[in-house]
N, C-alpha and C positions, 0 to 999 in steps of 0.2 A: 849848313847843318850837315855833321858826317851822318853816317850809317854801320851799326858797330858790322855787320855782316861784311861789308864792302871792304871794310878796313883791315876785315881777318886776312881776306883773299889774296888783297894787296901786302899784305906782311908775308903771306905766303909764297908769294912771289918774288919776294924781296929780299928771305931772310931764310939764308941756308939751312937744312934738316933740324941738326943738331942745337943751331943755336933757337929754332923754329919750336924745338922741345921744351927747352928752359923756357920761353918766354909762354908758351900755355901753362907750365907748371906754374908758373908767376900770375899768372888769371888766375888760376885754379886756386891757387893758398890766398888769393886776397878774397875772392867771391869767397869761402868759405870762411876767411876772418870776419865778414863782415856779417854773416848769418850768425855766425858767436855770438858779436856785440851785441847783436841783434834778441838772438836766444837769452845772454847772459842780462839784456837790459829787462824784456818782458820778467825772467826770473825773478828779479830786482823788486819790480814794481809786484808783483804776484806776493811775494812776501811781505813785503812792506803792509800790502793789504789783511793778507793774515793775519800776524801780528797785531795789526789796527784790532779788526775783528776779535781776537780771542782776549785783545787788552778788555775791550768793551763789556765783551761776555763773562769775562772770567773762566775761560778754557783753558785748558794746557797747549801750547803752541803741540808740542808731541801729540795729543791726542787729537788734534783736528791733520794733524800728518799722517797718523798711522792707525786710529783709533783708539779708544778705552781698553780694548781685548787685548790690545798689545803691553802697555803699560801694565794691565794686570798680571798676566802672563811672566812678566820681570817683575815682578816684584817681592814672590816668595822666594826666586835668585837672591837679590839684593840684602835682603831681610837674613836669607842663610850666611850671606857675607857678614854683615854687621854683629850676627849674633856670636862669630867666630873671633872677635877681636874681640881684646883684652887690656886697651888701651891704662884703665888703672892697678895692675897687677892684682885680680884676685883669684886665691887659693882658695877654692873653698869648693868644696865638694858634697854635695846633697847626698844624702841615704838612699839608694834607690827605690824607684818610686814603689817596687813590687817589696819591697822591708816594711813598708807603712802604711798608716791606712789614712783615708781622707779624712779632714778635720771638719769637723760642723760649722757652722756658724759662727756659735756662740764662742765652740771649742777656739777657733780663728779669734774672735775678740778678744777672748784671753791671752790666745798666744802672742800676739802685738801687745797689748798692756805689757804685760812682762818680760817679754823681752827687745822693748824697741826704748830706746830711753829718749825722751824728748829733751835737748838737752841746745843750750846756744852759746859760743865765748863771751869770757867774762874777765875780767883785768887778770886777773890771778893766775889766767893759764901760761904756760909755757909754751913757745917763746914770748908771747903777746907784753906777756909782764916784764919786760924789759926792754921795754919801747917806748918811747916819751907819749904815741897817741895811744897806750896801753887807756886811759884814762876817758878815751871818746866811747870805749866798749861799755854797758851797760852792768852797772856792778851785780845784776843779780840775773837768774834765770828768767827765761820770759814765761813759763809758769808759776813765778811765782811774782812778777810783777802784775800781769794783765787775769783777769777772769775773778771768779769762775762767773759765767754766762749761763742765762738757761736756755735758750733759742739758737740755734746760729747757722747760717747756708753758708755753704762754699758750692758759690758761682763760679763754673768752668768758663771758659771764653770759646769753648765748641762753635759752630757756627748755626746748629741745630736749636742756639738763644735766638736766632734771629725770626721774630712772625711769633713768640712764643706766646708772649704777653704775661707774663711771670715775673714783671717788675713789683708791682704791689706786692705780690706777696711775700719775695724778697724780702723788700726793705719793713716786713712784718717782726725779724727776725731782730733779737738783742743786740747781733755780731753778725758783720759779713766780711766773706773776706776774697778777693781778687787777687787776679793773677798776670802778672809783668805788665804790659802796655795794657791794659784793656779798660776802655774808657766806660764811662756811664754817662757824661753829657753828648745828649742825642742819640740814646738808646736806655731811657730810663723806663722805656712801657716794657720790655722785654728784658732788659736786666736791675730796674733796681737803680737809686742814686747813693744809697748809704756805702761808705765802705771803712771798715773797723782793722783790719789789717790787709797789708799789700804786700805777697810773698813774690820776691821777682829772681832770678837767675843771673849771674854775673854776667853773661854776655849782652841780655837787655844791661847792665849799669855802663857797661863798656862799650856799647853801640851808640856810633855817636847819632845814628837813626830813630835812636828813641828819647835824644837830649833828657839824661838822667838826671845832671845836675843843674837843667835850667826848666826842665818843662814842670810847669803845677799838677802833674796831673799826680805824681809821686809826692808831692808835700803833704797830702791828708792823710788823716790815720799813723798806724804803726808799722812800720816797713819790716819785714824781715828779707833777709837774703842768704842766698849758698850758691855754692860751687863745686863741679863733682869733685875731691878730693880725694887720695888715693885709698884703696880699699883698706891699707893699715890702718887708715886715721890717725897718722903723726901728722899732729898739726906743725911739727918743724918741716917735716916733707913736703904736707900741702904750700906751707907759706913759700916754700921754695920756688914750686912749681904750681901755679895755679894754673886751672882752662882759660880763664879772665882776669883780668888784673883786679880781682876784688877789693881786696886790699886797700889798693893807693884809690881808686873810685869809693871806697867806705869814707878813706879820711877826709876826699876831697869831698864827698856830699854832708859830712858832719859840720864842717867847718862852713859851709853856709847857714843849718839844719842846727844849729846844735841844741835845739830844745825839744825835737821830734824824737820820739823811740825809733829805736835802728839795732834790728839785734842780727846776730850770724848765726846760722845754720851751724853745728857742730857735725864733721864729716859722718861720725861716727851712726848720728841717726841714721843719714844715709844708705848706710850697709847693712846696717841690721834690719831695718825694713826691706831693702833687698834679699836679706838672708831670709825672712820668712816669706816671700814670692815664691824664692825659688824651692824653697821646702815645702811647699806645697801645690807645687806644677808636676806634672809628671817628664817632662823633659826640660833642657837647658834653656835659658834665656840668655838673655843681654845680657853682657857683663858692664853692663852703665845702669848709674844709677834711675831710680826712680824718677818719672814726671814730678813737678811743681804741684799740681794737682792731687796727686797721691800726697807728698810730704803734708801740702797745706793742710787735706783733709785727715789725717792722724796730729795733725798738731791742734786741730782746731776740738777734736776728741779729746785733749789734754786739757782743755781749756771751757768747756762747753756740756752741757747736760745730753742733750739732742741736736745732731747735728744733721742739714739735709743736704743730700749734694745734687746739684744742679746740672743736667746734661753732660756729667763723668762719662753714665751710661746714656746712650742715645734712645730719643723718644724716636716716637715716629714720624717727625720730624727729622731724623736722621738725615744729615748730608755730608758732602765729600768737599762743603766748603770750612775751611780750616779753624777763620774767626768769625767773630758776630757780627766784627767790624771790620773787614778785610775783603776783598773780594777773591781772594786765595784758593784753590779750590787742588785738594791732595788727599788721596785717602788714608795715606800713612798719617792725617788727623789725629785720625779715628781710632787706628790701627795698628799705631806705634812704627818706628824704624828705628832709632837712637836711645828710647824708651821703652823697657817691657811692659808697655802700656795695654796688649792684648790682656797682659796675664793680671795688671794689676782689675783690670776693669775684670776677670772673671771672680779674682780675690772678694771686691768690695759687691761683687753680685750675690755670690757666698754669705757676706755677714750682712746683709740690707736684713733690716728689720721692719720694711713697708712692705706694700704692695704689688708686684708685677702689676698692676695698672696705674697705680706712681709713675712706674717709670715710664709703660708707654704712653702715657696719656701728658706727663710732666718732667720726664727726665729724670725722674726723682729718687732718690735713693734716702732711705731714713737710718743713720747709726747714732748705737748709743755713747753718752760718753763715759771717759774712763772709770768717773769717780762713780756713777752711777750701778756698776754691778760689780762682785764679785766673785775669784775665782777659785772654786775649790778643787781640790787635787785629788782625784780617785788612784787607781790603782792601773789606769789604762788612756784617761784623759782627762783633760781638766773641764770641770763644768760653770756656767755662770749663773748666779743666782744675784738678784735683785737688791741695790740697799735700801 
């Protein structure tokens, strides 16, 4: 058995100055390779466990690295970045905010009635109508196929549904209507099993994460769909360049589907509901369009007497988990990043016709619907009176 000490002495003895340097340097860089491995394997295993751990909990791998404070701290960064692109060309320029004055409520109701037009393709439009699957589009507006309704909740998929216990009274309503994957089997005490329309976004159709065209969970009810489209609203443009392949996922889920309603989003609403956000925020927003959430909730207005919406606005229940069914947990939920969903949720806080204790107590927002009041024109702002 040697002795590493005995062995140094004897090489010392043995093994001239120079080359007596090299061969300690040669110690030297493997003892320190081996404390790497070393370092680099506990690292390995350290994360691994992490990982494990925030899978479980539903953490942000980042914020058990750096904290919450950090992540909040970038995030009004991030947010100023997003809101500076202008990915669909729009031109459009708001009256500054010291030229005008804040709109009411009711004033707000009006102004979406009239100038946001609820609108879906239909065989006849161009280019669509010169398409052999021109014929899979729905020959009429979906206001004037579906409604009118007297009751109807648009259920958010917030995660502040989850513990809520708001499924009964939900499914209390004439019409409900859901948003892209968000299930009801195994969360009927909290959201509700009815669902009367399913408004989904093109990238749920095109994901093949959410199997669009095989999962049951989109064959009930009436689907409608969109995709942001470019702030013109030439539907020659949009069909050119979509965000998602809408389109060829429309044809492909008709031609299994073909007796289920399936209408499309006209880009157009889009914008114009955008156009009244931003007319009535005092600084810039997103130039992307509106949440799913917002559109459903102004279309289901078109359609509907009284409309209640469900955890848009956060109860006190409020969390930083994303869905109700997800263990996801981001406050840009809540908060918006891609969506001026800050401002849409101060808009619909604006025209709520309920309670402040609605909402904290049930997420609850009460609006009316369109056909239900009208709006007469003064000489300074439009007012709403009752039919």
């Amino acid at each position: 058995m040697g002795f590493p000490g005995m062995t140094r002495v004897l090489l010392r003895q043995q093994i001239p100055g120079a080359a007596m340097d090299r061969v300690s340097l040669l110690w030297r860089l493997r003892r320190r390779a081996r404390r790497g491995a070393l370092c680099m394997a506990l690292f390995c295993m350290t994360m691994a466990l992490l990982y494990t751990f925030c899978a479980e909990n539903s953490i942000p791998v980042t914020d058990a690295i750096f904290g919450v404070k950090a992540r909040t701290r970038a995030q009004p960064r991030a947010h100023s970045i997003v809101k500076a692109m202008n990915k669909y060309g729009v031109k459009y320029r708001p009256e500054s905010a010291a030229h005008r004055s804040k709109l009411s409520g009711p004033e707000l109701l009006c102004q979406i009635k009239e100038m946001v037009q609820i609108a879906t393709l239909t065989p006849d439009m161009e280019p669509f109508s010169g398409f052999p699957w021109a014929s899979q589009l729905p020959p009429h507006q979906i206001t004037t196929d579906i409604g009118p309704f007297k009751t109807c909740a648009v259920v958010s998929s917030a995660g502040s549904l989850k513990n809520s216990g708001l499924g009964k009274e939900i499914d209390t309503h004439d019409a409900v209507i859901r948003f892209n994957a968000a299930p009801t089997t195994g969360f009927e005490k909290d959201v509700g099993s009815k669902t009367t329309v399913r408004l989904i976004n093109s990238q749920v159709m095109a994901s093949e994460d959410h199997h669009f065209l095989s999962s049951s969970l989109y064959s009930a009810g009436i689907l409608v769909s969109w995709d942001p489209g470019p702030y013109s609203s030439d539907l020659q443009e949009w069909f050119n360049k979509t965000d998602y392949p809408i389109f060829k996922q429309y044809q492909r889920y008709r031609r299994l589907h073909p007796q289920q309603p399936f209408y499309i989003l006209h880009p157009r609403m889009e914008w114009q509901l955008w156009q009244r956000i931003q007319d009535n925020m005092g600084e810039t927003i997103q130039k992307n369009p509106p949440s799913s959430g917002l559109l459903g909730t102004v279309l289901m207005m078109s359609l509907c007497e009284v409309v209640h919406v469900y955890e848009f606005l956060p109860s006190r229940r409020k969390t930083e988990l994303c869905h109700y069914y997800q263990r996801f947990s981001d406050a840009a939920c809540t908060l918006g990043a891609y969506h001026p969903l800050l401002y849409e949720k101060n808009l619909v806080k604006r025209m709520n016709q309920g309670s402040d204790h609605d909402i904290y107590t049930h997420g609850k927002v009460t609006l009316p619907g369109f056909t239900t009041f009208n709006c007469t024109h003064s000489s300074n702002s439009n007012t709403l009176s009752k039919t």
